[in-house]
C-alpha positions in Angstrom: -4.8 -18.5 -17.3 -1.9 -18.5 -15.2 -1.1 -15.3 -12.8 1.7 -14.0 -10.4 1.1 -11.0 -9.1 4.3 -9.4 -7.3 3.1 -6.4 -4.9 6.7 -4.7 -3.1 6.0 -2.7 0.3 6.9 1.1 0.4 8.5 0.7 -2.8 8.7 4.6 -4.0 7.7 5.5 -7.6 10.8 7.7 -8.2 13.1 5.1 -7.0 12.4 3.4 -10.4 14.6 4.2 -13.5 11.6 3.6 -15.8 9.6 6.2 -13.7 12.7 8.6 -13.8 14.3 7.7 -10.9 18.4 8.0 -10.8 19.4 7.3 -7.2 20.0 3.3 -7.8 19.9 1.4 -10.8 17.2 -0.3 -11.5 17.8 -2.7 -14.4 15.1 -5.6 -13.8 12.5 -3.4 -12.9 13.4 -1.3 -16.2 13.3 -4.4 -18.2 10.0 -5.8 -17.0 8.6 -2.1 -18.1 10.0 -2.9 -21.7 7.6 -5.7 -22.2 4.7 -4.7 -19.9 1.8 -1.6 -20.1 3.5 1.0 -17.4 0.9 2.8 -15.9 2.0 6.6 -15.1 -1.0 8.0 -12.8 -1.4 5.1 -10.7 -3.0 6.3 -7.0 -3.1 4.5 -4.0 -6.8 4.2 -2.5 -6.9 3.7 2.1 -3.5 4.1 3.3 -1.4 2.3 4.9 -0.9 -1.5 4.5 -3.8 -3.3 5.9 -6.7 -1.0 4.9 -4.2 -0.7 1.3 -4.8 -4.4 1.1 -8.5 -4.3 1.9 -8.9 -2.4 -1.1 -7.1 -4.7 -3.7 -9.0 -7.7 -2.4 -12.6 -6.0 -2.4 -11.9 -3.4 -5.3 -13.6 -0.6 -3.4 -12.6 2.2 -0.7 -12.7 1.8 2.8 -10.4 4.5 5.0 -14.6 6.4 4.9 -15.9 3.6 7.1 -13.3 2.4 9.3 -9.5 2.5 10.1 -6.7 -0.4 9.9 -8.1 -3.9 10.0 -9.2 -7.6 8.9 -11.3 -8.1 6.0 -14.7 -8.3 7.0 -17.4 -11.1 7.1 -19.3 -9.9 4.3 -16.5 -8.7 2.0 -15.4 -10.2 -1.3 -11.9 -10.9 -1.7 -10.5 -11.8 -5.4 -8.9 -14.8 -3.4 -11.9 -15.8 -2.5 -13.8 -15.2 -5.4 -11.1 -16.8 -7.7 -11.0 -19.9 -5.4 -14.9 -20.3 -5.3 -14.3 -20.6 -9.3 -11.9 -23.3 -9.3 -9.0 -20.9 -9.6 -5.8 -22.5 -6.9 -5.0 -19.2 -5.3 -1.2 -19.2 -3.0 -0.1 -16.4 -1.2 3.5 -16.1 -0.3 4.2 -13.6 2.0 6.6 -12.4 4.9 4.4 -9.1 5.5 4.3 -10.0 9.5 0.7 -7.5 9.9 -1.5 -10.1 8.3 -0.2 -12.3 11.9 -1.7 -9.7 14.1 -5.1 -8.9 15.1 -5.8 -5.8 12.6 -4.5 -7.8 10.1 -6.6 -11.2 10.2 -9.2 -12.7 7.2 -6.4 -11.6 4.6 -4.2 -14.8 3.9 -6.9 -17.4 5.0 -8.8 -16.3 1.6 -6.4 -18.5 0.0 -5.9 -21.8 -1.1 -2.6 -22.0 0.8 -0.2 -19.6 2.0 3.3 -19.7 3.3 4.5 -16.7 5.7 8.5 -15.9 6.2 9.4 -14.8 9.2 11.6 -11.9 10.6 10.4 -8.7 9.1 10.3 -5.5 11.1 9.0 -6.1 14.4 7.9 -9.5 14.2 8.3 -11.3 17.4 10.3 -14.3 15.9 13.5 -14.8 17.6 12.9 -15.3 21.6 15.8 -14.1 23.7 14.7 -13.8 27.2 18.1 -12.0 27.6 18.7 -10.5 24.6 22.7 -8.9 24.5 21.8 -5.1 25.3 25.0 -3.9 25.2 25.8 -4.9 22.0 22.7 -3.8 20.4 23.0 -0.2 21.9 27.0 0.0 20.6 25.2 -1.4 17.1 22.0 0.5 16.7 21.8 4.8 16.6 19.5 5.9 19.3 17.9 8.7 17.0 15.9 4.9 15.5 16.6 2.6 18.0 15.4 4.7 21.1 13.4 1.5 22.9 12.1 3.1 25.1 10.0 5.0 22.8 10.0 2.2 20.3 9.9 -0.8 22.2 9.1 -2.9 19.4 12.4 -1.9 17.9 14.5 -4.4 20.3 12.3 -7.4 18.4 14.1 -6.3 14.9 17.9 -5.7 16.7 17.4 -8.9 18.1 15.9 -10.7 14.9 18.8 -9.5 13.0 21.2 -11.1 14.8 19.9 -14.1 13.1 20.2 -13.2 9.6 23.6 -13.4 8.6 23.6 -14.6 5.2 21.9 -13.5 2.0 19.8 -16.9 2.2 18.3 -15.6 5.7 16.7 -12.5 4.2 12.7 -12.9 4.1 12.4 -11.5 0.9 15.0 -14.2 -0.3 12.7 -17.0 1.4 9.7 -15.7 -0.2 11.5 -15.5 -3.9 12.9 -19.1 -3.0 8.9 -20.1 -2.2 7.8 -18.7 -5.3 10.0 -20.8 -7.7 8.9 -23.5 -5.8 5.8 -23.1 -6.4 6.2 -22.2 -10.3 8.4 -25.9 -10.6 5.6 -27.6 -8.8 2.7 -25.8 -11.3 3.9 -24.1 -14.0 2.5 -27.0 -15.9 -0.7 -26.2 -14.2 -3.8 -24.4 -15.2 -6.2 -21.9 -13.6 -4.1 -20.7 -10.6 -3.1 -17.1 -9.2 0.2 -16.5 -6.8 0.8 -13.7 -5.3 4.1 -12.9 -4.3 3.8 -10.2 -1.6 7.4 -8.7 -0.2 7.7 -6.2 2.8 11.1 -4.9 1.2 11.7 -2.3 0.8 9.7 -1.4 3.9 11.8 -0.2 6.7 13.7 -1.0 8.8 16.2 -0.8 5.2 18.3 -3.8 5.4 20.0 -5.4 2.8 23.3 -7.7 2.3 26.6 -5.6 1.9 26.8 -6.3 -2.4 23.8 -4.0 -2.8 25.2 -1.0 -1.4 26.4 0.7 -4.0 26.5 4.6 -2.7 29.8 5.7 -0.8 28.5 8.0 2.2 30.0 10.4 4.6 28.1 8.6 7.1 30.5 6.3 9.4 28.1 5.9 12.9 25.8 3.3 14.1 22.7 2.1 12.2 20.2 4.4 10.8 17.9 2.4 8.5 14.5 3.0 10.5 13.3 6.7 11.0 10.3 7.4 12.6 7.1 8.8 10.4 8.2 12.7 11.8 10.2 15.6 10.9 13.7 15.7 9.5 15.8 16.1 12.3 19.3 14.3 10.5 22.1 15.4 9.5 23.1 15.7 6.1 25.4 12.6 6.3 22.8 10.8 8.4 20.1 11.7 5.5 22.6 10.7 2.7 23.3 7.1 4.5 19.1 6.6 5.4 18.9 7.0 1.8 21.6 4.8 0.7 20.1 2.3 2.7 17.2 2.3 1.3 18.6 2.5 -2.6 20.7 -1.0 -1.8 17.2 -2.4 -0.4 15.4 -1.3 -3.5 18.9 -2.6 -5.4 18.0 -5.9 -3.9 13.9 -6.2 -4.8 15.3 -5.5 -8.2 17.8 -8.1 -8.3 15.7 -11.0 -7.3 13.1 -9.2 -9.3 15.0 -10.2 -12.2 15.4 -13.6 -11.3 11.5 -14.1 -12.0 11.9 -12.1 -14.9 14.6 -15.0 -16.1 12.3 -17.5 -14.9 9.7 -16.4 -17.2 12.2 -16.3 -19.9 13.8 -19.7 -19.3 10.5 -21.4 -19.4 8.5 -19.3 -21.7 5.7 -18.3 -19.6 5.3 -14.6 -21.4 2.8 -16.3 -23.9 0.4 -18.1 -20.8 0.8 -16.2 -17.9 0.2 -12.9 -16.4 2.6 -11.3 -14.6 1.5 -8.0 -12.5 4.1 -5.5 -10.2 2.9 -2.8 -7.7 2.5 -1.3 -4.7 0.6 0.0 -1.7 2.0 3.1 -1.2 5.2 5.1 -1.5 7.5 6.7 1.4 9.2 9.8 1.9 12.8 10.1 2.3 13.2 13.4 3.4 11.5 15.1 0.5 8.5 18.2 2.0 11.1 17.5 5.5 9.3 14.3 6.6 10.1 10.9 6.9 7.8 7.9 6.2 3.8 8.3 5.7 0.6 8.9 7.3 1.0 11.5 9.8 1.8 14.2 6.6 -0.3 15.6 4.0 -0.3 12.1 1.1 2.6 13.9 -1.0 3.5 12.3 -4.5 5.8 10.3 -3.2 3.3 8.8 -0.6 0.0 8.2 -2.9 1.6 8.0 -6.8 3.0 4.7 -7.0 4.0 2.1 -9.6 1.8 -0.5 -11.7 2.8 -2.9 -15.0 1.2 -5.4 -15.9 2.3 -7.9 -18.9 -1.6 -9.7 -20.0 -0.4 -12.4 -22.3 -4.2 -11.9 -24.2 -3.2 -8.5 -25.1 0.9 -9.0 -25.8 1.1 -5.4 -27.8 0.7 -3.1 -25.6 4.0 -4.2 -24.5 7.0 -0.8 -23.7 3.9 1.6 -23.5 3.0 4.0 -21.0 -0.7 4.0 -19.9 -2.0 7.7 -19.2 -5.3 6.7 -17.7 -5.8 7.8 -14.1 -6.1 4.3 -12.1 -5.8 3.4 -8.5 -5.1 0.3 -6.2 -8.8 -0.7 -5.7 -8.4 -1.3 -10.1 -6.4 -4.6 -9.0 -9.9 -6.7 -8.0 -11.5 -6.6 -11.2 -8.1 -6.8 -13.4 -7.1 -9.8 -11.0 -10.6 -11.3 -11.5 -10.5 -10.5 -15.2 -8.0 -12.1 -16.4 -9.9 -15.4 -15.1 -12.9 -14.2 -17.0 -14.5 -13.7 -13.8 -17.0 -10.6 -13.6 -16.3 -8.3 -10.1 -19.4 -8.6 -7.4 -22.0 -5.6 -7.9 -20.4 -3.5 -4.7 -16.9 -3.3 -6.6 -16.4 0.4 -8.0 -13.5 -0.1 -9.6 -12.0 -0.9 -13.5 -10.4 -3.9 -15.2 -7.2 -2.4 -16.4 -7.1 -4.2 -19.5 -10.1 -1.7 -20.8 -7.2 0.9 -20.5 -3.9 -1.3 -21.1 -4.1 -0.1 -24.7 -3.4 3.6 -23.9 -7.1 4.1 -24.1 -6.9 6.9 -21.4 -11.0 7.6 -21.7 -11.8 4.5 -20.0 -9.6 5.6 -17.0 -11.3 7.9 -14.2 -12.0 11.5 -13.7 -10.3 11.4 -11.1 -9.2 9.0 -7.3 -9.5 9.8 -4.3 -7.3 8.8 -1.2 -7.0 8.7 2.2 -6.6 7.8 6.0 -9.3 7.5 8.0 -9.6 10.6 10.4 -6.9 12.4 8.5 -6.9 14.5 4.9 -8.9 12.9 1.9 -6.3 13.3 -1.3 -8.0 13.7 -4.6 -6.4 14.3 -8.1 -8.0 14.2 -11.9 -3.9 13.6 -12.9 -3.0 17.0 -13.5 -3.7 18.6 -9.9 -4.3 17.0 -6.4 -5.7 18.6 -3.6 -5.7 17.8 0.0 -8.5 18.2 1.4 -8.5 18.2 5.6 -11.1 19.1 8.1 -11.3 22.5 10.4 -10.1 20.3 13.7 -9.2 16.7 13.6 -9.4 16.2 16.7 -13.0 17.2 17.3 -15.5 14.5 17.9 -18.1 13.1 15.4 -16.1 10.4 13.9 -17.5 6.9 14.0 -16.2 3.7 12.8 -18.5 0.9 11.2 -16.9 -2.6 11.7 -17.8 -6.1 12.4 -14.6 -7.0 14.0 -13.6 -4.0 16.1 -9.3 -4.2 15.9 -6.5 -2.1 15.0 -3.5 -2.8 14.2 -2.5 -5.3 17.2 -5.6 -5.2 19.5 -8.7 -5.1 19.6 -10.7 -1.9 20.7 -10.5 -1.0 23.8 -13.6 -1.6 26.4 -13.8 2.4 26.2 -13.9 2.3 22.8 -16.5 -0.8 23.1 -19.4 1.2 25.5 -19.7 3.5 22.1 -21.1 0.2 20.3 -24.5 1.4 18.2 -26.0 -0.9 15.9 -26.9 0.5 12.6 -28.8 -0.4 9.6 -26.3 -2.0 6.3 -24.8 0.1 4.2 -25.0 -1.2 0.3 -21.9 -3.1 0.2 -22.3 -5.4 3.4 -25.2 -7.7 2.2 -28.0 -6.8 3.9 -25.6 -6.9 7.2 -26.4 -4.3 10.0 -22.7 -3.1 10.9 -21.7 -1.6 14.9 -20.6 1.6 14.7 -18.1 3.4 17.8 -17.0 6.5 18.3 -13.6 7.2 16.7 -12.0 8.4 20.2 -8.8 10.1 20.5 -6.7 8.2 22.3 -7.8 4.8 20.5 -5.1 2.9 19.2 -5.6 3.3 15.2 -2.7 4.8 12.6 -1.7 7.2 13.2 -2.9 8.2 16.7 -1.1 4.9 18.1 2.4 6.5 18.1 1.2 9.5 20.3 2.0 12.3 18.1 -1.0 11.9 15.1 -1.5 13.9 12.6 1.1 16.9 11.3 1.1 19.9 8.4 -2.4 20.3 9.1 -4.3 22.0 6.1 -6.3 22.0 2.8 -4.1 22.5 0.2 -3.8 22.3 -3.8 -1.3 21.7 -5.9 -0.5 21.7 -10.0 1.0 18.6 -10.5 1.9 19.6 -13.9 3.8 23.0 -13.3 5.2 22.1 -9.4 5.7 18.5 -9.9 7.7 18.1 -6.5 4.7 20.2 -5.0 6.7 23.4 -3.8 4.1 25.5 -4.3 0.3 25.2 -3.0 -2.1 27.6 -5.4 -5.5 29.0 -5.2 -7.9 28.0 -7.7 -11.6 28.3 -6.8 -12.8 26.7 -10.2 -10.1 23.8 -9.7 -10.8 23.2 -6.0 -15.0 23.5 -6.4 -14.2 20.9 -9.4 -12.1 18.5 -6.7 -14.9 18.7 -4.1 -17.2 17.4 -5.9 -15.2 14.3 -7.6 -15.2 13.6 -3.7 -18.5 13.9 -2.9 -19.9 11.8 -5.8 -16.9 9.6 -4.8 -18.0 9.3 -1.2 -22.1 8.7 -2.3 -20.4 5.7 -4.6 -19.4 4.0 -1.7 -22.3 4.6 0.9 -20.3 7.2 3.0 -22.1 7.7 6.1 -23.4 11.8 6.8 -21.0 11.8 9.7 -18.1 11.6 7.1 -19.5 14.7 4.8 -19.8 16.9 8.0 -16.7 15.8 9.6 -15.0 17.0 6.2 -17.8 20.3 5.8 -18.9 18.6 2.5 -22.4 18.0 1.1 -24.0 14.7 0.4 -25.0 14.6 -3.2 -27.7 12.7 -4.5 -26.4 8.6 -5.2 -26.0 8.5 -8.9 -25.8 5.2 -10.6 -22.5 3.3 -9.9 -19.1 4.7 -12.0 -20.7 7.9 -13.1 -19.1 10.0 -10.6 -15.8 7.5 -10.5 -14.8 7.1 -13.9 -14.5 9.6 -17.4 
């Protein structure tokens, strides 16, 4: 078996025609969903990127145990386990937080990797004098404010040094992957996964994607900060824009895969799987970005297809089960005829590709660690947050104590207790610290934390933009538990279940609780 397995950044659900998006045409995208299963209540699992990633590569939850960060000595990664079984695995990649310290163990599970530079913040470009006054006539203060951002001055000045279509990372990473499909298309046994940080902000793209006129004629605005809309309506309409000609762009060179696949008839031999790790919000429930908000539809309900060339038919249909990002391990592993490892507690999609929506789960849960846990059975989702999140009792289990671009603090350190495994880290005792205030993890590192503060619950099937919150005792009760049997799957520590005033249940046996 051959597989590439394409997984976007931020790349919102409803920014997809085939998902019923209609702000930017989406043709590529569209057509893969023609010839692939289209799942329609996918979920995101831990939120945001690294601890998003942790789940595909282990196929289990992690946001109850610890907060952004590397894989862990004792985890299983599908990289890792496909290697080990003489599957060539190659990841191709210009997502710059697998370069930092919260974000280390990921892209050495491969057999090789290539990383584009560039993205976001990365500190690429070294101008010990960068042109200030240029970037300040260029860039809006309401995005580029450095001195609340100062990261922000690495992307104006890494721009500078894109000015062709050819400089874009995405492009590179595109460029990479048919490179590597010349060099082993012919090949057998190998995996690529083709990871792109577009459409993740800041929203750049080359001038022939931007499609939408706009009322908007000032400086920059392509990177607003995970808060409250504050914009004007012409400043909203040209965020947006910017990020339709991004999404405009993932398409396009989408589509070139899509013609590679035609031109050398790889449909029949190889797999070909598109996703995810979480959405965005531009502006819908008056927020920008993720993470600090209550995990709206926008946020936590993303895309999936997969095309299996062992199972061709299910081609054009839409897959009801309820799935969720953790589902990628054993699917990944799966189509290698590898089993998953025994602390997995996830699903092979192909039990469910077939529109058999029984084999799907009863319901997925979601979350941060220290904010709301999000749970839905697919036709309600509820939010679930504690009476003070701020309050101590919060403890983080880790083997390599980092966030996202340091390690913990020494404060953070003098918490260190040593406690006994839990039943996923192979007979490993873990150190567990206190989950301070002040320390460093999403999204208490950009000083403002968590906002709309509240348990609430909504019907996804009546208020499908979630206007409304309801009261349903039966329906809440119901959600509660799908997250305590969800939480005793995975070994949650009794910390959790108080933190969240939720009882332990008794363990059941693994994928009662988790799956219909």
């Amino acid at each position: 078996m051959r597989t590439v397995f394409v997984l976007f950044d931020s790349l919102n659900r409803l920014a997809l025609q085939c998902y019923g998006g209609t702000a930017v045409a989406t043709p590529n995208f569209d057509r893969f969903a023609a010839r692939s299963a289209r799942f329609s209540k996918h979920y995101v699992g831990s939120m945001p990127c690294m601890p998003a990633r942790r789940d595909m590569h282990t196929g289990r939850l992690n946001f109850m145990h610890r907060s952004w960060g590397p894989l862990e000595p004792y985890d299983n990664s599908f990289s890792e386990m496909l290697r080990a079984k003489g599957v060539y695995t190659h990841l191709i990649t210009d997502h710059l937080h697998y370069m930092e310290d919260g974000g280390s163990g990921f892209h050495t599970r491969f057999s090789s990797y290539e990383f584009h530079r560039g993205q976001e913040y990365d500190p690429w470009k070294p101008l010990v004098e960068p042109p200030m006054d240029h970037i300040r006539e260029t860039f809006s203060e309401k995005h580029y404010d450095f001195e609340r951002a100062p990261k922000r001055l690495n992307y104006a000045i890494n721009r500078q040094f894109i000015k062709t279509e050819e400089d874009f990372p995405a492009v590179k990473c595109f460029n990479s992957a048919f490179e590597f499909l010349d060099l082993n298309r012919g090949s057998e046994d190998w995996m690529m996964m083709l990871e792109c940080f577009d459409p993740h902000e800041p929203f750049f793209a080359p001038e022939r994607f931007h499609t939408e006129e706009t009322r908007y004629t000032g400086k920059i605005l392509d990177w607003p900060h995970y808060d409250k809309v504050v914009e004007s309506d012409a400043e909203i309409d040209a965020i947006r824009a910017n990020y339709c000609a991004l999404v405009a762009m993932c398409d396009h060179y989408f589509g070139k895969l899509l013609d590679y696949f035609d031109e050398h008839d790889m449909w029949k031999d190889t797999a070909l799987v598109l996703t995810t790790d979480h959405g965005f919000l531009l502006g819908e429930q008056d927020w920008w970005g993720k993470c600090r908000m209550p995990y709206f539809e926008e946020i936590s309900h993303i895309p999936l297809m997969i095309h299996d060339p062992r199972h061709p038919e299910p081609g054009g249909r839409k897959v009801d089960a309820l799935t969720q990002s953790t589902d990628l391990m054993p699917t990944l592993l799966g189509l290698h005829g590898i089993a998953p490892p025994p602390e997995a507690r996830s699903i092979d999609l192909a039990r469910v590709a077939n529109g058999n929506a029984a084999c799907g789960r009863a319901s997925a849960i979601f979350g941060i660690f220290g904010g709301a846990i999000g749970v839905t059975d697919g036709t309600h989702v509820m939010y679930l947050y504690p009476d003070d999140v701020e309050r101590d009792g919060l403890r983080e289990h880790t083997l390599v104590p980092a966030h996202m671009t340091e390690y913990f603090t020494a404060e953070e350190l003098a918490t260190a207790e040593l406690v006994p495994p839990f039943d996923f880290t192979k007979g490993v005792p873990l150190v567990s610290y206190a989950a301070l205030k002040d320390a460093k993890r999403v999204p208490m590192n950009d000083g403002k934390g968590f906002g709309d503060i509240g348990t609430r619950l909504y019907d996804l099937v009546a208020d499908p933009g979630q206007k409304n919150p309801i009261k349903d005792e039966l329906v809440t009760a119901q959600l509660r538990h799908f997250i305590e049997q969800t939480l005793a799957d995975h070994d949650t520590p009794q910390s959790v279940y108080d933190w969240y005033g939720l009882s332990m249940p008794k363990r059941t046996t693994h994928g009662r609780s988790a799956y219909a």
